[in-house]
N, C-alpha and C positions, 0 to 999 in steps of 0.2 A: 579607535573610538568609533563607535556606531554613525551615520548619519543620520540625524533627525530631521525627517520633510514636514511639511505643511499637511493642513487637515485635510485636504483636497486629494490627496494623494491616496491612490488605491494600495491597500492594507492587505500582510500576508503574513497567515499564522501558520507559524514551522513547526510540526507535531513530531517531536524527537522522540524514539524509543529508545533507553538509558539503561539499557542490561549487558551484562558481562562487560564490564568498564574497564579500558585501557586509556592510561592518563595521556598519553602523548597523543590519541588518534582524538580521544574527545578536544581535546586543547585545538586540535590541528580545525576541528571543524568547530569551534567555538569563534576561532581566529577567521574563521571564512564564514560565518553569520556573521559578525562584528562589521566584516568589510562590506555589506550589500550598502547598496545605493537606494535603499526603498523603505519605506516605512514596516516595519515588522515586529512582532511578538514571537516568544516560543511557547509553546506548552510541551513540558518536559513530561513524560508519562514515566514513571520507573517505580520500584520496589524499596525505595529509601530517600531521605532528602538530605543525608548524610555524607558528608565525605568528599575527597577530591572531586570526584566528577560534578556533583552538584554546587558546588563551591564555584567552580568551570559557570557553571551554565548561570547560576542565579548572579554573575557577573554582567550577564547580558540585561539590558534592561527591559523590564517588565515579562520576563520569564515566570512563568506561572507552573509549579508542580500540582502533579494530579498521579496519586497512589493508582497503581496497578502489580499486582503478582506476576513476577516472571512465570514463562513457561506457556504464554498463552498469546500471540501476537496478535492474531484477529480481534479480543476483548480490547487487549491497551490500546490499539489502535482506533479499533471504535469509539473507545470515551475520548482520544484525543480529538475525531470526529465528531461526536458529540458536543465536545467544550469550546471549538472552534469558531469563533465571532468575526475574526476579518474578512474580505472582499472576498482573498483568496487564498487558499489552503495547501501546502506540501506536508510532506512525510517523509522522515529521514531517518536512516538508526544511528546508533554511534559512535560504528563503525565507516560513515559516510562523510564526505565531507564535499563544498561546493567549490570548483575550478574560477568563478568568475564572479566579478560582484555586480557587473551589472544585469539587472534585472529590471529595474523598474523602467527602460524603454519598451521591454515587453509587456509590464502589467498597463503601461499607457495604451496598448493597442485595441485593450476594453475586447480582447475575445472572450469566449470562454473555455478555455484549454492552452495551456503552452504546454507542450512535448519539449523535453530535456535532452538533449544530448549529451551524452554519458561520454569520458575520457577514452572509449574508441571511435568517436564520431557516430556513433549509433543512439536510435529509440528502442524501448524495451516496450513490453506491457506489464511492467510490476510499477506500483503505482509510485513511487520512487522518482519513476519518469514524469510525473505531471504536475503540472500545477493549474489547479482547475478554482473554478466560480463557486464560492457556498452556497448560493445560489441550486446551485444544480446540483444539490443532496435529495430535497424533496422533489424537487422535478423530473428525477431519473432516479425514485430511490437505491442511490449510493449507497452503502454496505459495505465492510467486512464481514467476514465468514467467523463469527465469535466460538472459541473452542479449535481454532486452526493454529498451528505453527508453522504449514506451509501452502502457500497458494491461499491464504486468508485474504489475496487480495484481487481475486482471480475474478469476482464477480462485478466488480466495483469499473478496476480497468475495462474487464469485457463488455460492459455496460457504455461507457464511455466512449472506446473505440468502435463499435456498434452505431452509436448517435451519431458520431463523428464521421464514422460513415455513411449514414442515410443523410448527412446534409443540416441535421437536427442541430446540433454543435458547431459553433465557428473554432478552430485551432491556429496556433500555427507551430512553430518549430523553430528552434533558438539556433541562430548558425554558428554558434560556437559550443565548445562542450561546457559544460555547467556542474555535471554530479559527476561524481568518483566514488564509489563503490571498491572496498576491502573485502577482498576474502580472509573469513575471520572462519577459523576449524573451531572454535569455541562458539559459534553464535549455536542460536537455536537451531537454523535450518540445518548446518550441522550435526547435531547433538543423536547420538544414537536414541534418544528415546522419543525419535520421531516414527509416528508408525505411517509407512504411508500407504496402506489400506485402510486405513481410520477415515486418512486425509481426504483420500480420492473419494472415498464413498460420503464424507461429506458435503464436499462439493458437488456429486451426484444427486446428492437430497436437497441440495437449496438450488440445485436447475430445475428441477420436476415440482419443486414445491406448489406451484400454482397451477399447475396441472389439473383437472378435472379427475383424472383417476389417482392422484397420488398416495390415497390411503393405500392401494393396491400396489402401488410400486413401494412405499413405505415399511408396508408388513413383509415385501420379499426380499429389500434390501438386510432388512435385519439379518438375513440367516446367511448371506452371501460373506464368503471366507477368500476371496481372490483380487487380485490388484489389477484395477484399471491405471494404465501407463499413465502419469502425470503428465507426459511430456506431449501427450495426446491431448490433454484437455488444453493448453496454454498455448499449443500453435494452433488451434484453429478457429475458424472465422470465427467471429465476434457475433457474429448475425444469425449463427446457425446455433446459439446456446443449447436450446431445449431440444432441439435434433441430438445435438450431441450429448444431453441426458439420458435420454429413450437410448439414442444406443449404443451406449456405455451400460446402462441398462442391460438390454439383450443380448451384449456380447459375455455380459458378467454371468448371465443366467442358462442363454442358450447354445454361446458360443465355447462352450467345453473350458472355460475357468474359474468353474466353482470351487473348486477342490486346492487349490489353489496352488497350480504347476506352475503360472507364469506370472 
């Protein structure tokens, strides 16, 4: 059974994404919300309110469903971001599940960021890892990349650990591990019909977006048929974003991978 704290008590709504349902893994992390030590809500985003898995979830109390169409992870995520009212905010899919139930020594510490360590002792930057301040959505417009099914959380995180680096953000870091993450061959990131020249080059257009010349870069990304390496935009700083717009940019354009060899 859940434990119910006091009004006083800093407040965290758990934004579950509820596609391609496996009953023992959602159970497994139904059973690990259930055990937190904190005052919390879910908002469950999925494509049905039917069936074993929401049965699972609308067990918890005051679970709230909110309709979204599979196939689209930056959108469901954002209205889970959108519909979000507590203190403080996570995101999980459901294929994830929590290692620990204490938490609310951490939400007592009144920062704004806890980093999650995940079941190899590691931080990640996929937002999975955080649990940040509602607060800091309008303050650092916070975003997913809506229309993404990978890296739709590339700007959000980057943003965050960016602040967090300039000193702008207080963090800290849970010294125990917390999230457990499934590799699931069925999820979306999975799914062959990810295209990730689509992906890269959207994430390339919501870096330059504010740009001064982006109509310019706008009208020439369109014709660009080549893949900027994913793995290029996620390990690098946080701070050098729009640098690494521009040139991702110019290596798509001038650095000989239009055509699309690599």
């Amino acid at each position: 059974m859940s434990k119910q704290l006091n009004k006083n008590k800093q407040t965290l709504d758990i934004v579950v994404t509820d596609y391609f349902p496996n009953y023992d893994w959602i159970k497994e992390l139904v059973a690990s919300i259930q055990q937190l030590d904190c005052k919390y809500k879910v908002i469950r985003i999925s494509d049905t309110n039917d069936g074993p898995s929401a049965t699972l979830f609308n067990s918890l109390p005051g679970t709230r469903y909110i309709y979204a169409p599979a196939g689209d992870r930056g959108t469901s995520k954002q209205i889970g971001l959108d519909n979000a009212t507590g203190d403080y905010i996570m995101f999980l899919d459901n294929d994830d599940y929590l290692l620990t139930q204490h938490l609310e020594k951490y939400l007592k510490l009144d920062v704004d960021v806890i980093r999650l360590q995940n079941s190899a002792h590691k931080i990640s930057e996929m937002i999975s890892h955080f649990i940040f301040k509602r607060e800091l959505i309008e303050k650092y417009n916070l975003k997913f990349i809506c229309g993404q099914n990978f890296f739709e959380d590339f700007l959000m995180s980057s943003r965050l650990i960016e602040h967090i680096n300039n000193g702008d953000i207080k963090q800290t870091i849970t010294a125990e591990p917390v999230y457990y993450y499934r590799h699931n061959p069925n999820g979306i990131v999975n799914s062959t019909q990810n295209d990730y020249k689509y992906n890269c080059l959207c994430i390339i257009d919501e870096i330059i977006r504010e740009e001064p010349d982006y109509e310019t870069y706008k009208n020439k990304l369109k014709s660009i048929k080549a893949i900027y390496k994913p793995q290029e935009l996620t390990l690098a700083k946080s701070s050098k974003i729009k640098a690494i717009g521009k040139a991702a940019f110019n290596k798509l354009t001038k650095g000989g991978m239009i055509n699309g060899n690599n």
